[in-house]
C-alpha positions in Angstrom: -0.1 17.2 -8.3 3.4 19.1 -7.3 5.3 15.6 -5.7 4.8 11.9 -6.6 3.5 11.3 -2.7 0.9 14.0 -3.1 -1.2 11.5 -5.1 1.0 8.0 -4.6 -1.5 5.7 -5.9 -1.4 8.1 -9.2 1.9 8.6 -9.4 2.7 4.8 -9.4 0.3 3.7 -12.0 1.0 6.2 -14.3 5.1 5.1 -13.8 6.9 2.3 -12.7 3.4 0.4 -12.3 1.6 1.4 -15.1 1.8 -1.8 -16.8 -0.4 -3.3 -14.4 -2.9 -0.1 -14.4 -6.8 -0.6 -15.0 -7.6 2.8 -16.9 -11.0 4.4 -17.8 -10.6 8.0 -18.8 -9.1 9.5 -15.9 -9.7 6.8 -13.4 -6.8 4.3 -12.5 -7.1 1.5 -10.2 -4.8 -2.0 -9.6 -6.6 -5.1 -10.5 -8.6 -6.2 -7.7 -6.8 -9.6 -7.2 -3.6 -7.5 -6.5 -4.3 -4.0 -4.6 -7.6 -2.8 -3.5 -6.8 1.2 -4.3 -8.1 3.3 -6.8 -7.1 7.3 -8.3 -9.5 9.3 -8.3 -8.8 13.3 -9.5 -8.9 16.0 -7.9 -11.8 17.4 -8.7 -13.3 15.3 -9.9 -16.5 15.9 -13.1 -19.3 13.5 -13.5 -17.9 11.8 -16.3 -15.1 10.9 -13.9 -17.8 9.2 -11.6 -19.0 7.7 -14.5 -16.2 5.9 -15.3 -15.4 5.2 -11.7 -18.8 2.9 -11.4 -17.9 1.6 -15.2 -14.1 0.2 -14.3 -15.5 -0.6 -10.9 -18.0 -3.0 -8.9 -19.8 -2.3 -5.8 -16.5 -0.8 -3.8 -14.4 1.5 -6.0 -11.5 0.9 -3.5 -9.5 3.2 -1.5 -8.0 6.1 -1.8 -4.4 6.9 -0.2 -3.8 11.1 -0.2 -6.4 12.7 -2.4 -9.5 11.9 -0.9 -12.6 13.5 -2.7 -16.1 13.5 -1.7 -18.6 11.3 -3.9 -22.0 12.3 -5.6 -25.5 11.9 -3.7 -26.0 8.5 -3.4 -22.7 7.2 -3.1 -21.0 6.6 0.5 -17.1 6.5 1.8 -16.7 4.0 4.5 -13.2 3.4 7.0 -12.7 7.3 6.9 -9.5 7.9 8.5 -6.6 9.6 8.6 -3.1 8.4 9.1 0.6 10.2 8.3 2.6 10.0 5.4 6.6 9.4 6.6 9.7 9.1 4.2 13.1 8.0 4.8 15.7 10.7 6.2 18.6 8.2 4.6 20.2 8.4 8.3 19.7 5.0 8.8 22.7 2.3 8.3 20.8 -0.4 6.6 21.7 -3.9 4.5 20.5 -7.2 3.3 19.9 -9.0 6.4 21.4 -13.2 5.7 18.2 -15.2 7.7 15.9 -13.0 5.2 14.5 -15.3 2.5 13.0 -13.7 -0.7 9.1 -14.7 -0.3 7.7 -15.9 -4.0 3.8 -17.4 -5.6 5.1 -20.8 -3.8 5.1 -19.0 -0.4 1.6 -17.7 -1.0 -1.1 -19.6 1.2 1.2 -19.4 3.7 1.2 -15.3 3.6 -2.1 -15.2 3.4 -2.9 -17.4 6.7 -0.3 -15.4 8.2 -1.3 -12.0 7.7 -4.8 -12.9 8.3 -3.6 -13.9 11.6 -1.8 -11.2 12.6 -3.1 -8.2 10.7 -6.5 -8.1 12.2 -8.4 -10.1 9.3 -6.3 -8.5 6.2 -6.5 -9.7 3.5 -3.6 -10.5 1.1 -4.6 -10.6 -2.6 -3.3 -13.4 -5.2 -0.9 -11.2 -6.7 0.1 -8.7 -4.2 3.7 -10.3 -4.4 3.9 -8.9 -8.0 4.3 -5.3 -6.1 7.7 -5.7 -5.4 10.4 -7.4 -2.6 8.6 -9.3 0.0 11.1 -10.9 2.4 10.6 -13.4 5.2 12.0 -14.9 8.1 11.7 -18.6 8.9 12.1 -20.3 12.5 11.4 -24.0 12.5 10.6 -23.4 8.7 7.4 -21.4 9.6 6.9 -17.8 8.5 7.3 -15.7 11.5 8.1 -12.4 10.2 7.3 -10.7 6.7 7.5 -7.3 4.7 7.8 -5.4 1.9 6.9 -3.4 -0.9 3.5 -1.7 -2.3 2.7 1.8 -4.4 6.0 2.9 -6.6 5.7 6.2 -7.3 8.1 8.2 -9.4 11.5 7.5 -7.6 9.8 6.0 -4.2 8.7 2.6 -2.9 6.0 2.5 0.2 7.3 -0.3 3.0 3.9 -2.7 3.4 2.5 -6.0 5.3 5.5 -5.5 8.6 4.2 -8.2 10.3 5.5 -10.6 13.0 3.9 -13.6 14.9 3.1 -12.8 18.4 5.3 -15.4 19.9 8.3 -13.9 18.4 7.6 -10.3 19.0 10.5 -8.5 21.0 13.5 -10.2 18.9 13.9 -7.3 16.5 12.7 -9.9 13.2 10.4 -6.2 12.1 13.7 -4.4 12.2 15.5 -6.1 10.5 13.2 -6.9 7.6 12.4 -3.5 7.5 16.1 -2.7 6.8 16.7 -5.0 4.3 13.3 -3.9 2.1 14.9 -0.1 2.8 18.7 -1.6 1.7 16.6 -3.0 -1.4 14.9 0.0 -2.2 17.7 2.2 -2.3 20.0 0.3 -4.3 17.6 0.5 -7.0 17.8 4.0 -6.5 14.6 5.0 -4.6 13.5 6.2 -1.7 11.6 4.4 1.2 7.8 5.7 2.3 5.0 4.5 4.1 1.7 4.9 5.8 0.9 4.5 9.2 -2.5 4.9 11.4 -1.7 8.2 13.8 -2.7 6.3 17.0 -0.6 3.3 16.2 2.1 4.2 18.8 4.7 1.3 18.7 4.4 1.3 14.7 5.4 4.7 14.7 8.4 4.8 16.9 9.8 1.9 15.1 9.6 4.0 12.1 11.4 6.9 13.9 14.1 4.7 15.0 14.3 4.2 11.4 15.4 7.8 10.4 11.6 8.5 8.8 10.5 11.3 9.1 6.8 12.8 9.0 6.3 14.6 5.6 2.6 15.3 5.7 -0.9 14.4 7.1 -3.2 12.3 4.6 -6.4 11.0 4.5 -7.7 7.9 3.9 -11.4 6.7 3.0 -12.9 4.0 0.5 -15.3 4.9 -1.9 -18.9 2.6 -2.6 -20.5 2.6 -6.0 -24.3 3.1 -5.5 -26.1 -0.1 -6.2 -28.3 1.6 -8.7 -26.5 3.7 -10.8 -27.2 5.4 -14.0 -25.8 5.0 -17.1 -21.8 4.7 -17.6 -19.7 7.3 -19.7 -19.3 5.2 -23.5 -16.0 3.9 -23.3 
């Protein structure tokens, strides 16, 4: 690995999240009540599989960046591939005053809301542990959200933008998307994300932004075979 966003999910569990890493030999994943996504190296040996199946359960999870092909037997599913942008810094951005800090309290609500609106997403228990989730309220319902997800080395990946239909067209993304950025860079970091290459509007709101593409990644998730042989002694 020659940059932290080469291999994010890497990169942040062996730094500024690697108190919350899951680690079998070379293998790091999150828990799987907080972030389905798993580090697998590149390339990877069969005791590396090994330990993969043993620190996993049926899905091994995805895989941002470093994508490697499994051993007979196994499968990847939701193959993709999607672009990796990063913050130019020519962007103006603050704390916005309607944004509320989201907390374990605003929970259920997040997860009906992003279930809603993010085509049947889930958001796990203790995704909020991440980092800065911010919301904005209208009639005290959630009606826009965002936030934070992977920290690698000296960069924080913008997550869950998400905004209720009804309110689309008001600028409530923008704006939260500003304030994570204004967030992220006073703690001396720089903003990243992922985005889908064919989603269109996602994108442009991130060029409006001052992000700029740094590189192409893939993305795939990885299935443990159901019958496996033994695991690599721990």
């Amino acid at each position: 690995m020659t940059h932290p966003l080469d291999d994010p999910v890497r990169s942040a569990l062996s730094g500024p999240h690697a108190h919350l890493a899951q680690r079998r030999g070379r293998i790091l994943r999150y828990p799987p009540d907080m972030l389905r996504f798993i580090a697998i190296p590149d390339p990877p040996g069969p005791a590396d599989w090994a330990d993969v199946a043993a620190l996993t359960a049926g899905d091994a999870g995805p895989g941002a960046g470093v994508v490697v092909a499994p051993p007979e037997g196994w499968a990847l599913t939701n193959i993709g591939l999607g672009l990796q942008l990063v913050d130019s810094g020519e962007m103006a951005v603050c704390p916005d005053a309607e944004a509320v800090r989201l907390g374990p309290a605003d929970l259920p609500e997040i997860t009906a809301f992003v279930a809603r609106h993010r085509h049947g997403r889930r958001f796990l228990p203790r995704t909020l542990e991440l980092g800065v989730y911010l919301g904005i309220r209208r009639g005290g319902a959630l009606v826009a959200m965002a936030g934070e997800r992977l920290r690698p080395v000296g960069w924080s990946e913008l997550s869950a933008v998400c905004t209720d239909p009804a309110h689309r067209r008001q600028g409530l993304a923008l704006r939260l998307t500003r304030a994570v950025i204004a967030a992220v860079r006073e703690r001396g970091d720089t903003a990243f994300l992922h985005v889908h290459d064919d989603n269109v509007a996602a994108i442009a709101l991130y060029a409006r932004l001052g992000f700029r593409l740094r590189r192409e990644i893939s993305m795939a998730t990885v299935h443990v075979p159901a019958q496996r042989g033994p695991a690599r002694p721990g």
